[in-house]
Residue, then its C-alpha position, 0 to 999 in steps of 0.5 A: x774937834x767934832x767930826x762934821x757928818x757928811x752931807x748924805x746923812x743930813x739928806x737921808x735923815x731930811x728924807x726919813x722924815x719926809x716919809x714919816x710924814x708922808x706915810x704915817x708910818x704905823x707904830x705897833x702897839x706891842x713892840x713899837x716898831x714902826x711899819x709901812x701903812x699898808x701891813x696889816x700885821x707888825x714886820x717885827x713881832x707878827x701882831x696885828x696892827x689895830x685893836x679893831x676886833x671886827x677888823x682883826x676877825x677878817x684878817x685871821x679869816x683871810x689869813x685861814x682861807x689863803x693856807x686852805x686855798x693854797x692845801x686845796x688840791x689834798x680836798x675835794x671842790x668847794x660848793x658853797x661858802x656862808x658868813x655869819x650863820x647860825x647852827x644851834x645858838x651859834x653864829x659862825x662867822x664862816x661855812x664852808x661846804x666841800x663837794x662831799x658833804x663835809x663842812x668847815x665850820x670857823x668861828x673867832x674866839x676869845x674866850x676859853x670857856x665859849x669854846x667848850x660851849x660852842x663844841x656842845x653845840x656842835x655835837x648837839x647838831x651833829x647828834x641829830x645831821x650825821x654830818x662829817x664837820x670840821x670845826x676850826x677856832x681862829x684864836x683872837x687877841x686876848x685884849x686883857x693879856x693884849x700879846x698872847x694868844x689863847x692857849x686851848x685848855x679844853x678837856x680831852x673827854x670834851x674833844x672826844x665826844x666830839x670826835x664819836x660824833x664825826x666832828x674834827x676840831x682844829x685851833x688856828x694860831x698864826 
């Protein structure tokens, strides 16, 4: 004989898909989890809900800020902050200017092989400014891997030119 499931089972199955529809619930590409419309990032795997890069940018950007802002007291004021602003012939997609004339430089990458390009860049600009900068990659998905991150494989002799010419560099992973 089959067991007849109680009543509240049928109600809250009835109610799950009530909120489905509701909700549209988002389903993550990665690992199909099914999260509430208004995540920006997976409960489950922690990636990103949209394949959206410009979107995914601004997020990774609002994620750096929110941990910089919460360690700001082991930093001095912030005196300006400009989006989208080129040093040499690179676009950042975000400044910052701190009260002692240091700068935070944050820039979305992809690709390995930009970054070695973009720390030249730098040490150029900073041959000629003597500028104390920290520059900060915040590391897109990869869409051709789809669920990894970019590992930096940049040269040490790369990274070392930088630090004689007062820039820091920092790779930002989730």
């Amino acid at each position: 004989m089959e067991e007849k499931q109680p009543k509240i089972y049928k109600e809250l199955k009835s109610m799950k898909n009530k909120l489905k529809y509701t909700y549209r619930l988002k389903k993550c590409k990665f690992c199909g989890h099914e999260n509430h419309p208004v995540n920006i990032y997976c409960e489950k795997c922690s990636k990103p809900l949209t394949t959206n890069q410009e979107k995914i940018k601004e997020w990774l950007i609002q994620k750096y800020l929110t941990q910089f802002l919460e360690k700001t007291s082991e930093y001095p004021d912030i005196i300006a902050t400009r989006r989208r602003t080129k040093i040499g012939n690179v676009e950042f997609d975000y400044i910052i200017e701190l009260a002692n004339n240091n700068k935070i430089l944050l820039y979305t990458v992809q690709d390995e092989k930009k970054i070695v390009d973009i720390i030249n860049e730098v040490v150029d600009y900073n041959k000629i400014n003597k500028e104390k900068i920290r520059l900060v990659f915040l590391q897109l998905l990869n869409q051709s891997r789809q669920n990894n991150l970019i590992i930096p494989n940049v040269d040490g002799k790369i990274i070392e030119n930088a630090k004689n010419y007062g820039i820091e560099i920092e790779f930002f992973e989730e």
